[in-house]
C-alpha positions in Angstrom: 85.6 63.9 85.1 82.9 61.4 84.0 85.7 58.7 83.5 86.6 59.7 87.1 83.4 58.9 88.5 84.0 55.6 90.6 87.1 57.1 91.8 84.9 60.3 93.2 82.1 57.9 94.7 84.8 55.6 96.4 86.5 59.1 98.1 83.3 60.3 99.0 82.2 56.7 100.6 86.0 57.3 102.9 84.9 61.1 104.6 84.0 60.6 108.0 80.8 62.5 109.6 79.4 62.6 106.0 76.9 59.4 105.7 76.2 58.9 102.3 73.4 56.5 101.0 72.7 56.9 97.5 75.0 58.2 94.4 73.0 59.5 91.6 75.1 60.6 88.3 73.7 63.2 86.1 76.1 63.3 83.7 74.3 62.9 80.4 73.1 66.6 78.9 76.7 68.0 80.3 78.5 65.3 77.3 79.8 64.9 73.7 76.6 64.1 71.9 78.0 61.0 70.0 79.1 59.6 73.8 76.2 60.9 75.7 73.8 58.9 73.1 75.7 55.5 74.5 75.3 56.4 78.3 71.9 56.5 81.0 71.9 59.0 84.0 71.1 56.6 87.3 72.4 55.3 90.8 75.2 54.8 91.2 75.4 53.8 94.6 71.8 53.2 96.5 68.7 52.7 94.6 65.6 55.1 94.5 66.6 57.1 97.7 64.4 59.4 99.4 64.8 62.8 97.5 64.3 65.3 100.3 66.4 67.0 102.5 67.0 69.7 105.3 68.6 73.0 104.9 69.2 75.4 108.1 67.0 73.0 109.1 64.0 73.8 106.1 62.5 70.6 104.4 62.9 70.5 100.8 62.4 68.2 98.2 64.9 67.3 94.6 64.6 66.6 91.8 67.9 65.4 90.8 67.0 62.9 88.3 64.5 65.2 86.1 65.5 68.5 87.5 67.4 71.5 86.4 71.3 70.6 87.2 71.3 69.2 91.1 67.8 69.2 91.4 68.2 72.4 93.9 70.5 74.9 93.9 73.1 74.4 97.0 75.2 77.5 96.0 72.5 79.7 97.0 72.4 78.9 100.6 74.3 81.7 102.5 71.7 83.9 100.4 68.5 82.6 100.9 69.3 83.0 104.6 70.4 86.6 104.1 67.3 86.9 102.5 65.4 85.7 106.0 67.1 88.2 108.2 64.8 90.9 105.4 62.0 89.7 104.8 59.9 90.1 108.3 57.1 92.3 107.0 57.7 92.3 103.6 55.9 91.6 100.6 58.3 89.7 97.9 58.4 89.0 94.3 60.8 85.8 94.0 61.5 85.5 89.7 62.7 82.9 88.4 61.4 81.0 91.4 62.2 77.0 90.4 61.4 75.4 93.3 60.8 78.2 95.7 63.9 78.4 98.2 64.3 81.8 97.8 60.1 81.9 98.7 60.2 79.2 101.1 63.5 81.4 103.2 61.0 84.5 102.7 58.0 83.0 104.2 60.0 81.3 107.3 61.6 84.9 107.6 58.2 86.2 108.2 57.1 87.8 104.6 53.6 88.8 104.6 53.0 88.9 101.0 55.4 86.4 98.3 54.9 86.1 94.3 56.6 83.2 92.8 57.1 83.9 89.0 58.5 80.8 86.7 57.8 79.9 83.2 58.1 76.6 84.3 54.9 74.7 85.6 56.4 71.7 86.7 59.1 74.0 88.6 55.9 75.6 90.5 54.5 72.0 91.2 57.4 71.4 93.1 57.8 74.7 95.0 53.9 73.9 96.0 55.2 71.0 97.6 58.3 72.4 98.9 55.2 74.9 100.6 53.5 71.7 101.7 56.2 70.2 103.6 57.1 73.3 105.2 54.0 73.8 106.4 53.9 77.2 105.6 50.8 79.3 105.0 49.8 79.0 101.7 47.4 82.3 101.9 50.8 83.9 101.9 51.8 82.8 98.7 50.8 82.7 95.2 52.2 80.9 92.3 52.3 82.3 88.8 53.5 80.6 85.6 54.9 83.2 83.6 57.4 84.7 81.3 59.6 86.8 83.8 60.1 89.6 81.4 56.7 89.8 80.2 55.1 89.8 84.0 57.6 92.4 84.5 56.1 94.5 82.1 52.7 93.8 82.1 52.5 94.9 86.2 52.2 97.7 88.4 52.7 96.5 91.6 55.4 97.2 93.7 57.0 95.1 96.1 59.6 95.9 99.3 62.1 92.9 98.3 62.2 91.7 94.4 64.6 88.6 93.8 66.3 88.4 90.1 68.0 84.8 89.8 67.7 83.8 86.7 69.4 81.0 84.5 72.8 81.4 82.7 72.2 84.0 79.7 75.5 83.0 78.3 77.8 80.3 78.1 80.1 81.4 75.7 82.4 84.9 75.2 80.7 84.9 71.8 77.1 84.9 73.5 78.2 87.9 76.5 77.0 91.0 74.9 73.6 89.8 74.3 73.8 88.2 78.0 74.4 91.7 79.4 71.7 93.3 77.1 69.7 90.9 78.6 70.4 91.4 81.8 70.3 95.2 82.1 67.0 95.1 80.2 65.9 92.2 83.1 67.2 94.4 86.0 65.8 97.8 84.5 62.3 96.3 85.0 63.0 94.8 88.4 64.2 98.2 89.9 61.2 99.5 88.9 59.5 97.1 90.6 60.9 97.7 93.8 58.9 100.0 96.6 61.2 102.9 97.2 63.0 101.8 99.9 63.2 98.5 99.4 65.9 95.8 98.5 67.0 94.2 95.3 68.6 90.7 95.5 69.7 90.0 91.7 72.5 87.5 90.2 74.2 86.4 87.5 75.4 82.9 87.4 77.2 83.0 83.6 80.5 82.7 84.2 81.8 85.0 81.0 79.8 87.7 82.7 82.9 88.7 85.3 82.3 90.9 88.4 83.0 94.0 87.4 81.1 93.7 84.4 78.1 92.5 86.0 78.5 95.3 88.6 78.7 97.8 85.5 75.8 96.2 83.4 73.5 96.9 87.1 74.7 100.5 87.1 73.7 100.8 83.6 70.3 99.6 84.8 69.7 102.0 87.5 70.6 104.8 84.8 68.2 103.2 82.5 65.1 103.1 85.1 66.2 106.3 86.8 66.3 104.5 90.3 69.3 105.5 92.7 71.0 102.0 93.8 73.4 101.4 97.3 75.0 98.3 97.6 74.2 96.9 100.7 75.8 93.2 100.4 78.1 91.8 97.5 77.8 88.1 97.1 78.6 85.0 95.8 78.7 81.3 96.2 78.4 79.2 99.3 82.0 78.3 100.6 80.8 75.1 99.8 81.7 75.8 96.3 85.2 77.3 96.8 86.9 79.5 94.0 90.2 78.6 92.7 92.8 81.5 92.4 94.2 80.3 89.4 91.0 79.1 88.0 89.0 82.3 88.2 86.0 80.7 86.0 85.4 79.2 89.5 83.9 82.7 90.8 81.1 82.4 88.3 77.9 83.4 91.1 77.6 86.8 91.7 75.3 88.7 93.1 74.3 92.3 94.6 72.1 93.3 97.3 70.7 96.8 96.6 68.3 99.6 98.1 66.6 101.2 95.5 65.6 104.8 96.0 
């Protein structure tokens, strides 16, 4: 794909009602070592464009050049909106926040109360501004740079709406068993976690963790922190990032919407 690149730019440069101004390839870290040593990440069309954007119409800013993958994660759309339509009300723990579009959605959808839990302080910097340039109320929200697992653990509090989106556990078949250890362990503390009553958005995005298993590995959960669990919504990618029927490795975002009793 990386040898295709000028190809992809000049097809994307042809689409009609799609104006593109700048081309930036992020290539590098996805490589061969001994190739990606020879090659820099930059513009490939456009220099230094603006790095913010609109989403159902919600200002956000990118990262692409020093962020995880994109910068933002597009795939998640359709979700964070389905996450507006519940939040009016609601007090919300977003983990694994990044850059706070699943907190952002939340707070537009009329939370009263969201928690914003990343390891990563340079990922809350952003979501802070992402805040900023929605012009949300920042009394609303609080940032917290933590180890998801740990803060798990370590609280009490219950919320009506916890979020579970966390980075590939696994990449590899060889890595999957330890990848859905890890995610039952990470889902058995977010149930309990959850006001009885409320909803649990949670995900996987590895793509050796298949549906069904991920579907099982959450039941196992439920059994683990005796919680009783309805599925209220099955989901996946946006349709922006279609799955190929003979490529099933395509499907590789799922995700569950769950009441927890």
């Amino acid at each position: 794909m990386y040898r295709e690149r000028e190809s992809i730019i000049a097809a994307l440069l042809k689409l009609d009602g799609l104006p593109i101004s700048h081309v930036f390839d992020k290539s590098r870290t996805t490589l061969p070592p001994h190739f990606a040593s020879t090659i820099r990440d930059g513009y490939m069309y456009g220099e230094d464009g603006e790095n913010h954007f609109t989403e159902y119409g919600i200002p956000f800013l990118a990262q692409w050049d020093g962020g995880q993958k994109t910068g933002f994660f597009l795939d998640q759309r359709e979700n964070r909106k389905l996450l507006q339509r519940y939040s009016a009300g609601k007090s919300v723990l977003n983990a694994f926040s990044y850059s706070g579009g699943f907190s952002i959605y939340a707070l537009k959808g009329g939370a009263t109360e969201v928690s914003s839990v990343d390891v990563s302080a340079k990922a809350l910097t952003l979501l802070e501004a992402n805040l900023s340039l929605s012009e949300l109320n920042e009394q609303n929200h609080i940032s917290v740079e933590a180890d998801v697992l740990n803060y798990l653990r370590e609280h009490e509090q219950l919320w009506d709406i916890v979020i579970l989106d966390p980075p590939a556990f696994a990449k590899s078949m060889n890595k999957r068993h330890q990848a859905v250890q890890g995610y039952k362990r990470l889902n058995a503390l977010g149930m309990k976690r959850v006001r009885p009553g409320g909803l649990l958005f949670t995900f996987s995005c590895s793509q050796v963790v298949d549906t069904q298993l991920f579907r099982d590995t959450i039941t196992a959960a439920a059994l683990e922190a005796g919680r009783e669990a309805k599925i209220l919504h099955v989901l996946s990618q946006g349709p922006d990032h279609p799955v190929n029927l003979v490529l099933p490795e395509t499907s590789y975002l799922k995700g569950l919407v769950l009441e927890i009793r």
